[in-house]
C-alpha positions as CSV (number, residue, x, y, z in Angstrom):
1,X,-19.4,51.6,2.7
2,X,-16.2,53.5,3.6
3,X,-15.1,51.0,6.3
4,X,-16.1,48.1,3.4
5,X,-13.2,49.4,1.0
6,X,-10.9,49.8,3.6
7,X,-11.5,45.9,4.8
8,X,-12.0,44.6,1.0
9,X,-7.7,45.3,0.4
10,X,-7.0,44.2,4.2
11,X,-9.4,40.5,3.1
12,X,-7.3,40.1,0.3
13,X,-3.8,40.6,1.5
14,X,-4.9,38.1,4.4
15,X,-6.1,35.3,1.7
16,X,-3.1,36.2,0.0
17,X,-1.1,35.4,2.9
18,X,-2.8,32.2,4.2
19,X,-2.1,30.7,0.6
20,X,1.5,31.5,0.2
21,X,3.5,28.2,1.8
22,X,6.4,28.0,4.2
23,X,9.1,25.3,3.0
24,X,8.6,21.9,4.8
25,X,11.4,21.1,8.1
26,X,13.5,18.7,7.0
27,X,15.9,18.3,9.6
28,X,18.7,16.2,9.6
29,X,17.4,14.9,6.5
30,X,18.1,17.9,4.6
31,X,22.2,16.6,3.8
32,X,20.5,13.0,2.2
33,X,20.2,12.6,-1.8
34,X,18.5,9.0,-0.7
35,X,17.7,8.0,2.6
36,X,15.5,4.0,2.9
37,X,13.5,2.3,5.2
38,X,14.4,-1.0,4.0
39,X,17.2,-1.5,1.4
40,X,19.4,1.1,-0.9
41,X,19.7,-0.6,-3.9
42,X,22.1,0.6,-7.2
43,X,22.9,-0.4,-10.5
44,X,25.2,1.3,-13.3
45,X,27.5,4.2,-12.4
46,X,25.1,6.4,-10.6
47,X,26.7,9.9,-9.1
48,X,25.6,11.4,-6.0
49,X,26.0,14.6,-4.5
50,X,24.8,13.9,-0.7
51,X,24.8,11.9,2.1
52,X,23.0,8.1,1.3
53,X,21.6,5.8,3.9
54,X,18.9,3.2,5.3
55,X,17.2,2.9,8.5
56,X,15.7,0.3,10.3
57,X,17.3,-1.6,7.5
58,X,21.3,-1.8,6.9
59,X,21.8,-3.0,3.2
60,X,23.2,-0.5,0.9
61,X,24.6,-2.1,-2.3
62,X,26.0,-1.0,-5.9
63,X,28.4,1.2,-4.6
64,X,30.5,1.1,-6.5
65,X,30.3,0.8,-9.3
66,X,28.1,3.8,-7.9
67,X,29.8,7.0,-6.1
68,X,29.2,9.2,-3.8
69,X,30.6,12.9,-4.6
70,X,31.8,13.5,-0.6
71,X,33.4,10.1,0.3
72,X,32.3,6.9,1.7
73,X,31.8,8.2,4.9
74,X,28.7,10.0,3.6
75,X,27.6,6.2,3.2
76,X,24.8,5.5,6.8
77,X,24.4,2.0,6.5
78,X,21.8,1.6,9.6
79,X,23.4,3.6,11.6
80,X,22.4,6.4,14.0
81,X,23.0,9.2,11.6
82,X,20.4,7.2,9.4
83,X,18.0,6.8,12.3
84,X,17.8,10.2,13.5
85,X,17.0,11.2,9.9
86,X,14.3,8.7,9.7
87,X,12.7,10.4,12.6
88,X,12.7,13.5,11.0
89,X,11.7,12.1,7.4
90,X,8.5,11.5,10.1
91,X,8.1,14.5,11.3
92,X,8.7,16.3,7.6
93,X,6.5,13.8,5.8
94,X,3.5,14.6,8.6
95,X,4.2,18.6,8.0
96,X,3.9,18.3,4.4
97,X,0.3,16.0,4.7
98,X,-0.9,18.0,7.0
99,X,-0.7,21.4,5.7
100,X,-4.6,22.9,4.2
101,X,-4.6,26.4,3.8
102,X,-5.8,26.8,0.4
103,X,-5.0,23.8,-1.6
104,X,-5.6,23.4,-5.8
105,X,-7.3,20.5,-6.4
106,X,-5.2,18.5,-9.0
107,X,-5.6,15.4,-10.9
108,X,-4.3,12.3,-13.4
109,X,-1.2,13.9,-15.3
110,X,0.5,17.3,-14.8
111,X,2.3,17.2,-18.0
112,X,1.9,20.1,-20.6
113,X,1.1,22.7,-16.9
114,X,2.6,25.5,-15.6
115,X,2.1,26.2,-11.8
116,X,2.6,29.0,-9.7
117,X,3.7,28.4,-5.9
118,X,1.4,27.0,-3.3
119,X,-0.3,23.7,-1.7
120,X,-1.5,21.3,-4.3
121,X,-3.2,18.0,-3.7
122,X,-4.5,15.2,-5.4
123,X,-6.8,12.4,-3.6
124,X,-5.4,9.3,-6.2
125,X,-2.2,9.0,-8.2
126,X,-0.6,12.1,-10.0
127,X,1.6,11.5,-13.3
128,X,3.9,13.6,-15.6
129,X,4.2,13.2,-19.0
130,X,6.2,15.3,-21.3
131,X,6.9,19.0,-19.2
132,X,5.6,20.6,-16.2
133,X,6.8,24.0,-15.7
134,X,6.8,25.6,-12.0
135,X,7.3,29.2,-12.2
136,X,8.2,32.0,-9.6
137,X,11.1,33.1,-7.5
138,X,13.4,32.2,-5.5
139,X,11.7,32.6,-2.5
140,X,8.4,30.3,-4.0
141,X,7.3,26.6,-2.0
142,X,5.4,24.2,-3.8
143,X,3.9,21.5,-2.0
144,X,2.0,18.7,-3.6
145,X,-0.3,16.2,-1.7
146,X,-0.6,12.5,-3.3
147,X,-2.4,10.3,-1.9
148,X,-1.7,7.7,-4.3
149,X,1.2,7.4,-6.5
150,X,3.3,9.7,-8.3
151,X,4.9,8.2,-11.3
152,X,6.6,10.5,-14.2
153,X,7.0,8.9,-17.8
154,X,9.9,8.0,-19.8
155,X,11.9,11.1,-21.1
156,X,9.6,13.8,-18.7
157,X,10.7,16.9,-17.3
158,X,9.9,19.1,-14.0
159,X,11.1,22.6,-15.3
160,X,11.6,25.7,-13.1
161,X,11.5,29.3,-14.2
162,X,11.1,32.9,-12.3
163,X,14.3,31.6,-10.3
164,X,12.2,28.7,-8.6
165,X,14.8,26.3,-6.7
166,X,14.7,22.8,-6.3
167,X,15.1,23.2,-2.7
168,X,11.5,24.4,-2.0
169,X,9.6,21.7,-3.8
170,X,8.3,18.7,-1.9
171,X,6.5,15.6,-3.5
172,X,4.4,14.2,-0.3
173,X,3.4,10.7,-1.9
174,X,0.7,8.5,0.2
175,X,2.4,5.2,-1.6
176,X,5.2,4.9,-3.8
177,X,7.3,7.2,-6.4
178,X,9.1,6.1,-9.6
179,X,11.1,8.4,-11.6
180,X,10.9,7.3,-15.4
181,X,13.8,6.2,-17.5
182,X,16.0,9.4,-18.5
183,X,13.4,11.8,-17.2
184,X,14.5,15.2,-15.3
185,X,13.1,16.2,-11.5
186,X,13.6,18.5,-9.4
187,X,12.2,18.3,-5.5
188,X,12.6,16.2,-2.6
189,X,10.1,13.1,-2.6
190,X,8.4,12.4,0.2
191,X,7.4,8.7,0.2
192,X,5.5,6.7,2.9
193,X,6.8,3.2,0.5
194,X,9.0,3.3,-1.5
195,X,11.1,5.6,-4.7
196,X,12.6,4.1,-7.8
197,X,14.5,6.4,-9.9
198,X,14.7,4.0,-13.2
199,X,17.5,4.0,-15.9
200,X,19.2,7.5,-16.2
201,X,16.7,9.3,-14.7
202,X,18.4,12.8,-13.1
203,X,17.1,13.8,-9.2
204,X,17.5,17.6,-8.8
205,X,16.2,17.4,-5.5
206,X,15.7,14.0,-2.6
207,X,14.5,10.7,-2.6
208,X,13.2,9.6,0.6
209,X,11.6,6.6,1.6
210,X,10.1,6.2,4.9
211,X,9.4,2.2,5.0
212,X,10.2,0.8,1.5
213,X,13.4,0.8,-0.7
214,X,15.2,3.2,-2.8
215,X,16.3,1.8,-6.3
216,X,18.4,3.4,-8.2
217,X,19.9,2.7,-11.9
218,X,22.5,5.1,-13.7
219,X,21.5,8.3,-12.2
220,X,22.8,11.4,-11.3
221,X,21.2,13.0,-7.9
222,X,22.0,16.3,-6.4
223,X,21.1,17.4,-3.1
224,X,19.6,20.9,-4.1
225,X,20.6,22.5,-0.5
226,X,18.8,23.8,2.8
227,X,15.1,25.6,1.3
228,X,15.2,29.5,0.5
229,X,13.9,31.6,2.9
230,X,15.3,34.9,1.5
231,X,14.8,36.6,-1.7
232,X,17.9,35.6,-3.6
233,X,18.8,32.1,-3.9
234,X,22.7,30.8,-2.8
235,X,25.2,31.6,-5.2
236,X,25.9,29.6,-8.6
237,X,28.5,27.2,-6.7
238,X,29.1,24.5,-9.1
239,X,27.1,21.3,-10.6
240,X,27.0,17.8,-11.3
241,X,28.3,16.2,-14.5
242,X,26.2,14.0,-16.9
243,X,26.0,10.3,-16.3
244,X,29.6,9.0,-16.9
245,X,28.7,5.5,-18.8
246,X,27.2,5.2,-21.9
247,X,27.3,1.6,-24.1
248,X,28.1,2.0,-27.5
249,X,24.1,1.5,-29.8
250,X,22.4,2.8,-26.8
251,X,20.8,5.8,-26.6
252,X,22.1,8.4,-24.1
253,X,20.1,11.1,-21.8
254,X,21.4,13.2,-18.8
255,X,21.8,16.6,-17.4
256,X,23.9,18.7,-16.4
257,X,22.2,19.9,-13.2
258,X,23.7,23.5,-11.8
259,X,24.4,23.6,-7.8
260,X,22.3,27.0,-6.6
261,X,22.2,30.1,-8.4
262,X,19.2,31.6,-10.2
263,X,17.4,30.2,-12.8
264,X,17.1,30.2,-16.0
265,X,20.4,28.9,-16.7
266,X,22.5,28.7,-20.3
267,X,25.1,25.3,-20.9
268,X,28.0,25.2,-23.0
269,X,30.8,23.1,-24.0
270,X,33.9,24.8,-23.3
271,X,36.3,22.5,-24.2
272,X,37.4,19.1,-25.6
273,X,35.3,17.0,-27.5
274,X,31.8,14.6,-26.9
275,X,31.5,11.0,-27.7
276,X,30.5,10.4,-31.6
277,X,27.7,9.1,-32.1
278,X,24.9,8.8,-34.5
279,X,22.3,10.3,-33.7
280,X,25.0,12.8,-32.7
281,X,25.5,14.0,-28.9
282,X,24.3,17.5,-28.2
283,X,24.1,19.3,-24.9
284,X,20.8,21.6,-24.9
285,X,22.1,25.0,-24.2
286,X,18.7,26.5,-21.7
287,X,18.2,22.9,-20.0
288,X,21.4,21.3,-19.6
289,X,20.3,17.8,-21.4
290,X,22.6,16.3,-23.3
291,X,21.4,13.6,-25.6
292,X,23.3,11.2,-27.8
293,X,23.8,7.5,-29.3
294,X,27.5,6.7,-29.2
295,X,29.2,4.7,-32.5
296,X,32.6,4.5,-32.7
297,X,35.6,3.6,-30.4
298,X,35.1,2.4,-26.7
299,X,37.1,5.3,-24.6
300,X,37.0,8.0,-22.2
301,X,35.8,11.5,-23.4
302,X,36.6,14.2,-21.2
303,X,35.1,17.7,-22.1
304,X,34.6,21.1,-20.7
305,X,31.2,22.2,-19.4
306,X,30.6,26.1,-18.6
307,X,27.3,27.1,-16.8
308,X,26.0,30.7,-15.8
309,X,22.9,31.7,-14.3
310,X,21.0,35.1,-14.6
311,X,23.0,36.5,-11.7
312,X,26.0,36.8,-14.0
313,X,27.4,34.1,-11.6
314,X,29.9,31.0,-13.7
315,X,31.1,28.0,-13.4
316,X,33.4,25.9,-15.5
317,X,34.2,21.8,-15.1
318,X,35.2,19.3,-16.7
319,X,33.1,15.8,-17.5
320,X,34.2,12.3,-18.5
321,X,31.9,9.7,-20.3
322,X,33.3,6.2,-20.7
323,X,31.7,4.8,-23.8
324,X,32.1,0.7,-23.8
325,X,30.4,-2.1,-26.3
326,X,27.4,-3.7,-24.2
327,X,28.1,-7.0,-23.6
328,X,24.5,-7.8,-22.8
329,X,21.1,-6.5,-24.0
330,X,17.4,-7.2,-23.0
331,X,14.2,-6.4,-24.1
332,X,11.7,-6.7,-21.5
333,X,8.1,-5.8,-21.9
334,X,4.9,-5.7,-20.1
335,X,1.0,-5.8,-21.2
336,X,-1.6,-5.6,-18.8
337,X,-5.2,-6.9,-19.7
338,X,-8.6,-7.1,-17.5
339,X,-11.9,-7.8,-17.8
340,X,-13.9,-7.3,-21.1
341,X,-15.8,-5.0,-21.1
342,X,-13.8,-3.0,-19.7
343,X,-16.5,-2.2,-16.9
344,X,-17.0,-3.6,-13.6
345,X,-19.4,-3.2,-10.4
346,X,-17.9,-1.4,-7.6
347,X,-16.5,-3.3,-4.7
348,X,-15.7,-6.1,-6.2
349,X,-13.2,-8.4,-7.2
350,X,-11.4,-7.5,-10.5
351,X,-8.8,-10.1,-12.2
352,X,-5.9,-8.4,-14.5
353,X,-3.3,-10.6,-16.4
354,X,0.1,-9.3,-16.5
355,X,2.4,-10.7,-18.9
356,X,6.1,-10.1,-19.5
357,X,8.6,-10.9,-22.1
358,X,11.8,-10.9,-23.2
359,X,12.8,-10.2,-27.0
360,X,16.1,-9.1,-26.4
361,X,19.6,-10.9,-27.6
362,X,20.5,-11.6,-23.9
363,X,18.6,-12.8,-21.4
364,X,17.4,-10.6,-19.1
365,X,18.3,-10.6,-15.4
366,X,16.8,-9.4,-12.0
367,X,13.5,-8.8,-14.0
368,X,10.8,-6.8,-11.6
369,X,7.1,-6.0,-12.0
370,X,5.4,-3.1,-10.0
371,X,2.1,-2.1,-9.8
372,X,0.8,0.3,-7.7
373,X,-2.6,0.0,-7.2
374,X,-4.7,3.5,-7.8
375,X,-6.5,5.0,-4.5
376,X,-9.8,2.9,-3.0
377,X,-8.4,-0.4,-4.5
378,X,-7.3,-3.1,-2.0
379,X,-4.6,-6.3,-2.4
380,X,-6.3,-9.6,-2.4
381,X,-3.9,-12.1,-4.1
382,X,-1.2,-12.9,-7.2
383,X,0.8,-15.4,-8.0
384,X,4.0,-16.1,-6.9
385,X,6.6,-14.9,-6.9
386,X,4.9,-11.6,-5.8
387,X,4.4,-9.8,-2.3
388,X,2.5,-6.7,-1.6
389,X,3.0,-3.6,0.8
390,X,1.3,-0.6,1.1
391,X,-0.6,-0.1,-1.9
392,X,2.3,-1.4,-4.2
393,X,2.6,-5.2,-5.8
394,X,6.2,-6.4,-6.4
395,X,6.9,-9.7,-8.7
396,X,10.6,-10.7,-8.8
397,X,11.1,-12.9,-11.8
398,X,14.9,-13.3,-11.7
399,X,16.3,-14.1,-14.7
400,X,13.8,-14.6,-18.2
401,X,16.1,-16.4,-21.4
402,X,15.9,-14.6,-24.6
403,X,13.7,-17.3,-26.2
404,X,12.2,-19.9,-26.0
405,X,8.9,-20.2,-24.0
406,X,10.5,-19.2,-20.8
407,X,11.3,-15.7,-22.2
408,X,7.5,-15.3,-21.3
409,X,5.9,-15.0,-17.6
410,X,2.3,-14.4,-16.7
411,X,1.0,-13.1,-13.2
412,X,-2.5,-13.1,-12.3
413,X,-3.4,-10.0,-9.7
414,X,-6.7,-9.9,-8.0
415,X,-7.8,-7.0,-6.2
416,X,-11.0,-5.7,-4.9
417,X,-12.4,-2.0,-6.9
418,X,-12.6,1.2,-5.8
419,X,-16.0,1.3,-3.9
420,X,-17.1,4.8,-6.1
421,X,-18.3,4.8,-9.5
422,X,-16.1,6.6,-12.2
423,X,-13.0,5.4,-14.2
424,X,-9.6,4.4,-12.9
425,X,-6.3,3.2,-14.3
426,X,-4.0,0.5,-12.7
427,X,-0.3,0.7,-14.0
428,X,2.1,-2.1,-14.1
429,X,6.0,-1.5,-15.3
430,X,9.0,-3.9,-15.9
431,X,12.8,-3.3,-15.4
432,X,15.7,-5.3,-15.6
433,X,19.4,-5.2,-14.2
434,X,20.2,-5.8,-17.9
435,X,20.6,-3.1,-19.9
436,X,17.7,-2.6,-22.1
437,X,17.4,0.0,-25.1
438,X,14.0,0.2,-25.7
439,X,11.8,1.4,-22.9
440,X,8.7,2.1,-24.7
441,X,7.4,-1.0,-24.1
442,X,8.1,-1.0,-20.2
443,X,5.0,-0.1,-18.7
444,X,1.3,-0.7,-19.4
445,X,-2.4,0.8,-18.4
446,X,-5.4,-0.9,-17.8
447,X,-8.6,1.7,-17.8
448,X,-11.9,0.2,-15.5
449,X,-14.9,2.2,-14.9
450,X,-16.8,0.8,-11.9
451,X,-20.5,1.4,-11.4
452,X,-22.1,1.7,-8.0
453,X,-25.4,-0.1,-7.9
454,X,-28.0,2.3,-6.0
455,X,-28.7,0.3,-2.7
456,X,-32.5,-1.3,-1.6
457,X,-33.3,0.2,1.5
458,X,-34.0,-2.4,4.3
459,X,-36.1,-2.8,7.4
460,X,-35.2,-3.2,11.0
461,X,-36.3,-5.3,13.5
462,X,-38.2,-2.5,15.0
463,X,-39.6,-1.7,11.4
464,X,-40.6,-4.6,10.6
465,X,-42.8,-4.8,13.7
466,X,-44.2,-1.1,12.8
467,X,-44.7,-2.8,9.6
468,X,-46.8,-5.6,10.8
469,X,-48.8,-4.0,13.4
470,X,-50.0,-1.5,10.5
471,X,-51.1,-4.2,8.4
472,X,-52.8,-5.7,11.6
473,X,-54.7,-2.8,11.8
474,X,-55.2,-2.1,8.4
475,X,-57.0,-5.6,8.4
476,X,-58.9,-5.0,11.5
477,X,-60.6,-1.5,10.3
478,X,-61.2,-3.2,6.9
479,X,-63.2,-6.2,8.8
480,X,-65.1,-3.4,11.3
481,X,-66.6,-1.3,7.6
482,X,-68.0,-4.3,6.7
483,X,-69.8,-5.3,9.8
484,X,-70.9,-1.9,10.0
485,X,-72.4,-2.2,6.1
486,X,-74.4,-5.2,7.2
């Protein structure tokens, strides 16, 4: 019994241990903001603060009007810089799948949580509506595991508390990420596909894509720094500014995101004064979001921003947002229907109709669907113009009027069910180079529940001989009783 309570304390330090996480190797990758397989794409006056590049492919466009914080040579178009942090993207994407001491089960939407550190994994897709809190220190690694999709909705937040840091969270996604319009996140993304980061949506953290593209639209991204090892995080050095555009009748959402130091933070305005607007702009003193629908004249508005973290540590800047009249504005929406009722044999082919429109004063250019289909469901067709890869559909519908007939498109997507029983949702979204005000409407759900149908058991050739001889028989010592009756 003795040597029992002495091993009992010794068990549970050792579980203790095996569960805490070290931060995933990034390599070379760890100076990129964004780093493609395939293109770099931008739109609107996104802000970076890191190194951008693609690799094998060499297109990087929209900068400018984009910007990078350290210069253009921070720019890898397809070159070696690029490739060598490919690699490692590799080599960091396969740490972060393969890691399974311990993991938390986790499913559908994270939203409304709060997590301590460790490995957590989800075998579909993984949302996040409204907040998720990660709490800890400085020292804390979180790690999720999606084997699916990881999309966060419209206006949501990854918070950190305890002093948790950016730099030791990593999104491993099995498909494709997208970022929601004027949502918050902190962590670097790990994508086999593909990463969108839509309309004003803020990047504490990376966005890597191993094979697909990286889309960005109005954003501000900050490299959060090398992971922390020790018990203090770097020092409160600076941080990024708000987005710098905002049209005039639009509704405005950024961050002020703080460069190191130790959360929680508190935001100010020092100086100067922020755009009018109506409903008025206000900077959220504990989260840095600053939220606002300009009115008024179309100018520059340059004001002070202080920051200090709970290390007494400060920092004061100032930051410029150019309000202008938009001289375009769309509307595009997206419903997604599917069989009625809603229910459907496993393994089989399912048929959803997607339709987009366009209710908005201008037309609406570079219009794009994207659907990623949930885990266990496989591509078969839809109609053109759309191409799949890995998991993810992708229409390009150029440019839709704003009336008319052709302000409406319709896709048909086929694709074979998951193979289990239980429900599943398939989610399509819409976007559009034109600015659009109301995002609401942007994305759609469609909820299946498949049955499996219990199998019939079947015979082999070798069975179905047994089977035969045994009647054979059967017939024989029926035929022998009766002869031996008479």
């Amino acid at each position: 019994m003795k040597k029992l309570l002495v091993l009992l304390p010794c068990m549970a330090f050792s579980v203790y241990l095996q569960a805490a996480q070290s931060p995933v190797t990034l390599g070379s990758t760890v100076i990129f903001a964004a780093l493609a397989g395939s293109t770099l794409t931008n739109t609107g006056p996104t802000v970076v603060d890191g190194d951008i590049g693609v690799w094998p492919g060499s297109a990087i466009t929209g900068f400018p009007p984009g910007s990078v914080v350290a210069g253009t040579t921070h720019i890898h178009a397809g070159d070696g810089a690029a490739a060598t942090a490919q690699g490692d993207l590799t080599t960091a994407y396969l740490d972060a799948a393969g890691r399974n001491v311990a993991p938390i089960t986790v499913a559908g939407d994270l939203g409304g949580q709060t997590l301590a550190a460790g490995l957590y994994k989800s075998t579909s897709s993984l949302g996040i509506t409204g907040v998720l809190t990660l709490n800890g220190t400085a020292n804390s690694v979180f790690i999720f595991q999606i084997a699916s999709a990881l999309t966060t909705a419209t206006g949501s937040q990854v918070a950190l508390t305890g002093g948790v840091t950016a730099a030791n969270i990593f999104w491993q996604v099995g498909s494709s990420a997208t970022l929601g319009t004027y949502s918050f996140f902190n962590g670097t993304i790990l994508a086999q596909a593909s990463v969108t980061v839509a309309t004003g949506a803020v990047l504490n953290g990376r966005a890597l894509a191993r094979t697909g593209a990286v889309t960005l639209d109005s954003n501000s991204m900050v490299n959060p720094g090398a992971p922390v090892t020790g018990p203090t995080p770097p020092a409160l050095s600076g941080f990024t500014c708000p987005v710098g555009a905002a049209l005039v009748g639009v509704a405005y959402n950024s961050f002020v995101v703080p460069m190191g130091g130790t959360s929680p933070y508190t935001f100010s305005i020092a100086s100067g004064s922020l755009p009018p607007g109506s409903p008025a702009f206000n900077l959220n003193t504990s989260t840095g979001d600053l939220t606002g629908t300009p009115t008024g004249a179309t100018l520059a508005y340059i004001f002070g921003v202080n920051v200090t973290d709970s290390a007494s540590g400060s920092v004061s800047a100032n930051c410029t947002i150019a309000v202008t009249a938009p001289a375009d504005q769309a509307d595009v929406s997206i419903v997604k229907s599917g069989p009625i009722p809603p229910t459907v044999a496993a393994n089989t082919n399912i048929t959803y109709t997607i339709v987009v429109r366009n209710a908005g004063p201008s037309a609406a250019a570079g219009v794009t669907v994207t659907d990623i289909l949930p885990a266990g469901t496989t591509f078969v067709s839809a109609t053109s113009p759309c191409s799949s890869s890995i998991g993810t559909v992708t229409c390009s519908l150029g440019t839709m009027p704003s009336s008319g007939s052709a302000s409406s498109a319709t896709i048909t997507l086929v694709v074979v069910g998951p193979s289990s029983s239980g429900p599943f949702d398939n989610t399509a979204t819409v976007v559009s180079t034109t600015p659009d005000p109301n995002t609401a409407n942007n994305r759609s759900t469609y909820t299946l529940t498949a049955t499996a149908t219990a199998s019939v058991p079947t015979l082999s050739t070798l069975g179905l001989a047994l089977l035969a001889l045994l009647l054979l028989l059967a017939g024989c010592s029926a035929r022998f009783r009766r002869k031996a009756r008479v």
